[in-house]
Residue, then its C-alpha position, 0 to 999 in steps of 0.5 A: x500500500x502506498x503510504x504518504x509521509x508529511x513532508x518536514x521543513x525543519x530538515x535539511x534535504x541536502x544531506x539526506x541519504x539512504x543505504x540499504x544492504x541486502x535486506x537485513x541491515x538498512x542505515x539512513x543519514x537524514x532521511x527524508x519522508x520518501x527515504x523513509x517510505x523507501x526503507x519500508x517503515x510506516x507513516x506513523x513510526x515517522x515521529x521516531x526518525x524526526x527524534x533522531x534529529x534532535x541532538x539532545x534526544x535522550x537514550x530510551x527503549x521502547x517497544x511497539x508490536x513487533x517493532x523495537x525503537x531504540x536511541x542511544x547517545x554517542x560522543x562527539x567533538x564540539x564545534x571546534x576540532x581542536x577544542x576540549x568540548x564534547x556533545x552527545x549525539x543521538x543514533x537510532x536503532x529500528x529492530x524487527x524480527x531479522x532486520x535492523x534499521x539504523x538512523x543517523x542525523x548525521x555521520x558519526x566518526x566511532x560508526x563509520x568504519x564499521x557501517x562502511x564494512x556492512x555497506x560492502x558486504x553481501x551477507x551482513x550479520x544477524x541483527x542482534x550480531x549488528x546490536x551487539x556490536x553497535x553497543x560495543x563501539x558505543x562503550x569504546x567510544x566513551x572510552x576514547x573521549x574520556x582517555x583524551x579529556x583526562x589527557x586535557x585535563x592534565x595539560x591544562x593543570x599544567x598551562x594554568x601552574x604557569x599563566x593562570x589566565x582566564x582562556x585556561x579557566x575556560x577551557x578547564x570550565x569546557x572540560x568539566x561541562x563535557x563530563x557532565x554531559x557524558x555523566x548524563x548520557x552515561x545514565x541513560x545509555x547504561x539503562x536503555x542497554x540493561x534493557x537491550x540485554x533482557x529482550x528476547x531477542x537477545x537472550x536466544x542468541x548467547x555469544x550477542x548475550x555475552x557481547x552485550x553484557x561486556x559493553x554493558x559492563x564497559x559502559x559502567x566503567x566509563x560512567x564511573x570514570x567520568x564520574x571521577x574524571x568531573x570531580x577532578x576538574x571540579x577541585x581543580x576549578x575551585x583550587x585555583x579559584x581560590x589560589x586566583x582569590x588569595x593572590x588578589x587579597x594579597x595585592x590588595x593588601x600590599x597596595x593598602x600596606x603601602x599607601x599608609x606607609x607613604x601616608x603620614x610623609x604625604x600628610x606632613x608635606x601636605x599641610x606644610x604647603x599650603x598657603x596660610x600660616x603654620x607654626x614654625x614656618x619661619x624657622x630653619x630646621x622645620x623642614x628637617x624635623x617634618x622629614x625625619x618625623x615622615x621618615x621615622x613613622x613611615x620606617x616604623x610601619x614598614x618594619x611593623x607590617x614586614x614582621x606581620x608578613x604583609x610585605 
């Protein structure tokens, strides 16, 4: 039956895509409603591809008939390549029965390679088996960005014990918000394959089983260590925040040190010039007597504050 899709002016067409292997295995990149009819699925599953767009889908299972709709969360560089910000972005997965449909809303560097491989072969594996190993690229993938944020981490504890500038303090601020986010993701992607692993599905093909539970595993680890790896740059930020804190309140109290020592001599000088009558003005030796006064009270506060250590 030919079925009509609504037309989306929210997506881009010109990076829509579709690729079909052999019947088992389908990957779409953007689809468009026509793309989407063309793969077989129906008019009102296409609220599930439209959620793949959103970059800040949530990692969920839901099943409906014979249908299994999933979404899992994987790492992504921020806009900059060369910045120390991640993001999450969302890939769903479409199981029925011995075919897998993934949807993509845009390619994704950890899935690539092993798509790329699916694409190229003319019997591609069971569907759990495609499961099974998406799960496992999701979990090194985690893997990968927290090994190169705690690297980040570490360059910049050591940038900041040289400059502490504010670009250090961004950047160490950038660190800490992308392990939040994989703290988060982490949560859901772990609960959406704890229950991948109890479909039933699943549990009639052991070595997929045992797969699963594998990166199951690993995906635990990985939220353990960016649970870690956010409290680090956590104290880090609040360390060198009040080393930053100290080093001003030290300024501020040399200058103010600094400004009574030199006070009295200014005072003195001062009221010895302006233009009224003083006592002694008319005398030699005042002008000596005013210097050694402004001279002994300066030197007495100076070495006061010097045993103090505020200078």
């Amino acid at each position: 039956m030919d079925v009509s899709l609504p037309a989306d002016p929210y997506h881009p067409p010109a990076s829509s895509s579709a690729l079909v292997n052999g019947g088992g295995w389908q990957h779409l990149t953007a689809p468009r409603p026509t793309d989407w009819e063309r793969a077989g699925q129906l008019a009102d599953d296409w609220d599930f591809a439209q959620d793949i767009l959103d970059p800040d889908e949530r990692s969920w299972l839901r099943r409906d008939g014979g249908h299994v709709f999933i979404t899992l969360q994987f790492p992504v560089k921020g806009g900059d390549a060369d910045a120390d910000s991640w993001e999450q972005r969302p890939l769903g997965i479409i199981l029925q029965g011995p075919r897998i449909t993934t949807v993509l809303a845009r390619e994704l560097a950890p899935l690539s390679p092993f798509f790329g491989q699916l694409e190229h072969l003319s019997s591609p594996p069971e569907s759990v088996e495609i499961l099974a190993a998406i799960l496992k690229i999701l979990a090194q993938s985690y893997e990968d960005a927290l090994h190169q944020l705690n690297a980040a981490i570490h360059d910049n504890e050591q940038q900041l014990d040289w400059t502490q500038s504010n670009g250090d303090f961004f950047t160490l601020l950038e660190i800490s918000k992308s392990l939040t986010r994989f703290e988060v993701a982490l949560v859901g992607n772990i609960a959406t394959a704890f229950k991948i692993s109890r479909l039933p599905e699943i549990r009639d093909d052991l070595p997929a089983t045992r797969q699963i539970d594998t990166a199951l595993l690993e995906l635990q680890v990985a939220h353990e260590r960016a649970r870690v790896y956010a409290g680090t740059s956590t104290s880090m930020m609040d360390a060198y925040a009040g080393m930053v804190q100290n080093n001003i309140n030290h300024g501020l109290k040399v200058v103010t040190v600094l400004a009574m020592i030199f006070y009295v001599p200014s005072l003195l000088a001062t009221l010895y010039g302006v233009n009224t009558t003083l006592p002694f003005q008319n005398t030699h030796w005042i002008f000596w007597v005013i210097l050694g006064l402004g001279t002994s009270v300066s030197g007495g506060l100076a070495w006061f504050f010097r045993r103090k250590g505020w200078i």
